[in-house]
C-alpha positions as CSV (number, residue, x, y, z in Angstrom):
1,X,-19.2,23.4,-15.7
2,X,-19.4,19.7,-17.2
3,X,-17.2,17.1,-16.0
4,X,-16.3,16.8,-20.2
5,X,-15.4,20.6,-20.5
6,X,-13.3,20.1,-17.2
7,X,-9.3,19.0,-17.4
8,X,-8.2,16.2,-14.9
9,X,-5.9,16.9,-11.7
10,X,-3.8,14.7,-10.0
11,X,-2.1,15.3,-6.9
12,X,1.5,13.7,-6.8
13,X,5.0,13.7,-4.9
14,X,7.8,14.6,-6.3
15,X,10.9,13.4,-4.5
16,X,13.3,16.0,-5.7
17,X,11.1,18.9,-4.7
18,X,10.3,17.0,-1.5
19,X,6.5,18.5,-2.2
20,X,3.1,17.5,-3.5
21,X,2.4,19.1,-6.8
22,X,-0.8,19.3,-9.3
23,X,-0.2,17.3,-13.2
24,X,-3.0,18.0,-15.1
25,X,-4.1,16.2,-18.3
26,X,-4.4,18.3,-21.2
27,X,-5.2,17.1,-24.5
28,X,-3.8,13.4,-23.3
29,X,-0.6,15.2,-22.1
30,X,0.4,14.9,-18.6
31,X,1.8,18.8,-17.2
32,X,2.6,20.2,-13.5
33,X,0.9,23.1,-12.6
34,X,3.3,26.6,-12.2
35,X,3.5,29.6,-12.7
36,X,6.1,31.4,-14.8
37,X,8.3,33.8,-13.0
38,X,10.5,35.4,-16.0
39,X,8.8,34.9,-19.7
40,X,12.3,36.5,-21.3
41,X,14.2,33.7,-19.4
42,X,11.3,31.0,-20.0
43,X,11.6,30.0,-16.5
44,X,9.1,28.2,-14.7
45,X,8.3,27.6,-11.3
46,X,6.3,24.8,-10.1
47,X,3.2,24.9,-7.5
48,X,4.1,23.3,-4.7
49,X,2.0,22.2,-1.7
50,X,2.5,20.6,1.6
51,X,0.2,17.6,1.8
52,X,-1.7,15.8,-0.6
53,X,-5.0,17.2,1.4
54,X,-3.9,20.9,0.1
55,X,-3.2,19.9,-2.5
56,X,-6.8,18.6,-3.4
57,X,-8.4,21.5,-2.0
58,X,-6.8,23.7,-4.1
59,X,-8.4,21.3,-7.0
60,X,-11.4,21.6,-5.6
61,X,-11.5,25.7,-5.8
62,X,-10.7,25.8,-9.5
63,X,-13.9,25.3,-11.7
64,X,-11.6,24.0,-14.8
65,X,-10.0,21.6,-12.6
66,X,-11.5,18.0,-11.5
67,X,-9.6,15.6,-9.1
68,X,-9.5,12.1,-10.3
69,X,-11.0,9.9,-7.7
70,X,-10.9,5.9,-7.0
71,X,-12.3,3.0,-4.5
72,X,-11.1,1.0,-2.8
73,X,-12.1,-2.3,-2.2
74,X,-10.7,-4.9,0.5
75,X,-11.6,-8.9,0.1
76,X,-11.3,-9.9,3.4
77,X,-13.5,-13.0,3.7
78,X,-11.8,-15.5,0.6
79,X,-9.6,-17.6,0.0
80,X,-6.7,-15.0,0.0
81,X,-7.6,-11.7,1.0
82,X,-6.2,-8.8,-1.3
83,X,-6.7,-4.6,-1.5
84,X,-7.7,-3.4,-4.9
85,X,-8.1,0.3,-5.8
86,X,-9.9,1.1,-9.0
87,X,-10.6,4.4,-10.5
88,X,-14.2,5.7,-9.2
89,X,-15.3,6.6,-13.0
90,X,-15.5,3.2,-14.0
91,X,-19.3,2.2,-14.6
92,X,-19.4,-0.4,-12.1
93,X,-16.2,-0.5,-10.0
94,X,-16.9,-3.4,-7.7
95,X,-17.2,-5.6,-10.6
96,X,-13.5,-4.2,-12.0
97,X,-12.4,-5.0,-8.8
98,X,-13.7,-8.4,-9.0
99,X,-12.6,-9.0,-12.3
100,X,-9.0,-7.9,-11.7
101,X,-9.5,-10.3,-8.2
102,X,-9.9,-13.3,-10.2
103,X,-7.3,-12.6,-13.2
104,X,-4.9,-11.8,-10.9
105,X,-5.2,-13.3,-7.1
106,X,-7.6,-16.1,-7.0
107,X,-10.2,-18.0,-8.1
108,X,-13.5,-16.3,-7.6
109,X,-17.0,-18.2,-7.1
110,X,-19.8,-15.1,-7.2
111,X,-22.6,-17.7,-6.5
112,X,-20.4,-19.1,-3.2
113,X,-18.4,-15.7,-2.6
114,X,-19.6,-12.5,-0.8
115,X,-19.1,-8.9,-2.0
116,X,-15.7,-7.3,-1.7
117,X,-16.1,-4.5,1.0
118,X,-15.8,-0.9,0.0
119,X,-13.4,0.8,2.3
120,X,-11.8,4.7,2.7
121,X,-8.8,5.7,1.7
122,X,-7.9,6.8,5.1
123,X,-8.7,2.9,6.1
124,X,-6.8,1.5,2.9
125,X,-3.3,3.6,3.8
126,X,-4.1,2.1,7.7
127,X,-3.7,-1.6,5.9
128,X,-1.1,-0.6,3.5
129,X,1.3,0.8,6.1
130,X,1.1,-2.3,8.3
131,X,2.4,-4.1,5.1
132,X,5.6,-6.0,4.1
133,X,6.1,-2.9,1.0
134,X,9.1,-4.6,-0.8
135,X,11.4,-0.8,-1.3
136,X,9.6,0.8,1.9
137,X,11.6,0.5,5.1
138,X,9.7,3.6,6.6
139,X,6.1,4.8,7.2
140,X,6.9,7.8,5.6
141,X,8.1,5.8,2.2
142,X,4.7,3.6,2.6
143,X,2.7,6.5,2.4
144,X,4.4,8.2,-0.5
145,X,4.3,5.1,-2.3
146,X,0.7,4.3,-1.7
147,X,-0.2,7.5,-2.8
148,X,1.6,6.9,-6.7
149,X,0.3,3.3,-7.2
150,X,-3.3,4.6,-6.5
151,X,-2.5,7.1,-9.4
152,X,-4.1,5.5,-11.7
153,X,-3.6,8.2,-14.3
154,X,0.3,7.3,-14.2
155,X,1.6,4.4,-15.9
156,X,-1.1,2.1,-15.6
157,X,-2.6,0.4,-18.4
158,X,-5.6,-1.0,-16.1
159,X,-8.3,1.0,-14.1
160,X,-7.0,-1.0,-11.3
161,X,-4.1,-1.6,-9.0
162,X,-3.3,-4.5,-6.8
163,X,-2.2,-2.7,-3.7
164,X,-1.6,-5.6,-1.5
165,X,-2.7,-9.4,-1.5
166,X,-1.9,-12.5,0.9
167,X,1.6,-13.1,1.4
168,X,1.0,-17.1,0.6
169,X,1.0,-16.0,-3.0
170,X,4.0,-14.1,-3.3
């Protein structure tokens, strides 16, 4: 099935279910996945899954589903170093990262400058847990929160986030 004809899934936490749950985007509204478990009564019961990994694979197995994905893209050898995660459908996501670099962290020579490197996600959450996360006194609330700002289908008007950047600028 086309990417087009498919809707977009995005795994997310919700603290008062203390679970990971599924918001597709239908027809530019955002709705949880459930199930309903009394049509008379109109109730509703929402999907809930363990981890965010489960959560994705059970994305994966539906063929109407598509998980959105993003880089991630560390700029470690400037003037300040900064994280930037930027949503993987962009045509050229390196150069959105670059962009958003220079708008918002620093000045940015291309000609002087080297590439910003592409890292994992797994290596990404590594950097952002060792960070000072203003709100986020415990691993646990680092990882939750890193996992909604690189949401980018969520209250973001860029195809970007700033995840973390050097402290001198703060």
């Amino acid at each position: 099935m086309s990417k087009d004809l498919k809707m977009k899934a995005t795994p997310v936490y919700d603290y008062e279910l203390e679970a990971w749950i599924i918001n597709v985007n239908a027809n530019g509204e955002t709705m949880p996945i459930g199930k309903t478990i009394n049509e008379g009564l109109q109730l509703f019961e929402y999907c809930k899954y363990e981890s965010r990994e489960k959560a994705i694979e059970w994305i994966k197995q539906k063929e109407n589903l598509y998980c959105s994905e993003v880089k991630f893209y560390a700029f470690n050898d400037y003037e300040y170093s900064a994280l930037i995660v930027v949503d993987a459908e962009e045509k050229y996501p390196m150069g959105v990262a670059i962009e958003a670099y220079k708008e918002e962290v620093a000045d940015y020579d291309e000609e002087e400058e080297n590439t910003p490197d592409e890292i994992t996600l797994e290596e990404a959450l590594e950097r952002y847990k060792k960070g000072n996360i203003e709100g986020c006194n415990t691993e646990a609330a680092k990882i939750i929160d890193f996992y909604e700002r690189i949401d980018l289908d969520i209250e973001h008007e860029q195809d970007y986030t700033i995840l973390l950047m050097d402290s001198s600028l703060c």
